[in-house]
C-alpha positions as CSV (number, residue, x, y, z in Angstrom):
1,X,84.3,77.3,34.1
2,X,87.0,75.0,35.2
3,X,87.4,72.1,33.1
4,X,90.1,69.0,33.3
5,X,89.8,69.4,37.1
6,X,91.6,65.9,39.1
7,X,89.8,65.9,42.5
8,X,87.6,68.4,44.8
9,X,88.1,72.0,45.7
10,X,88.8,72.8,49.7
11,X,88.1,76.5,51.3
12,X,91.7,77.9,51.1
13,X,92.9,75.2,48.9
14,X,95.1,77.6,45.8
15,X,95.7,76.7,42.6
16,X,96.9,78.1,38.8
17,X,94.4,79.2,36.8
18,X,95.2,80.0,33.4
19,X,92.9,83.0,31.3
20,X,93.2,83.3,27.7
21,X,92.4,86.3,26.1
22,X,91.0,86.7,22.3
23,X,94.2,89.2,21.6
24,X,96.2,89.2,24.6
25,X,96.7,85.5,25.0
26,X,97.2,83.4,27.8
27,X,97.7,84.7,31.9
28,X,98.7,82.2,34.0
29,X,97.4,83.7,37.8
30,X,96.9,82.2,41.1
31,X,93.3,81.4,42.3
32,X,92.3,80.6,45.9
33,X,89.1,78.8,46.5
34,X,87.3,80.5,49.0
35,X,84.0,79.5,51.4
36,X,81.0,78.2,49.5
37,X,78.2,80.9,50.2
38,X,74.9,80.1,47.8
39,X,72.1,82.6,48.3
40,X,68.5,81.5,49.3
41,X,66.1,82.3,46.4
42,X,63.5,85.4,47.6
């Protein structure tokens, strides 16, 4: 989940996403958004 986000989210658009682990802590890591592709239900 990406919380605190200011504005949309463009194809290609990259941006710092930061993972925090239970024991490990936090990991700063790059993220690109890519192409919106929502599957049909069968």
């Amino acid at each position: 989940m990406l919380m605190d986000q200011k504005g949309g989210l463009k194809p290609g658009q990259e941006f710092p996403l930061a993972v925090t682990f239970g024991r490990a802590g936090t990991l700063e890591v790059p993220a690109m958004v890519g192409k919106s592709s929502a599957m049909r239900p069968k």
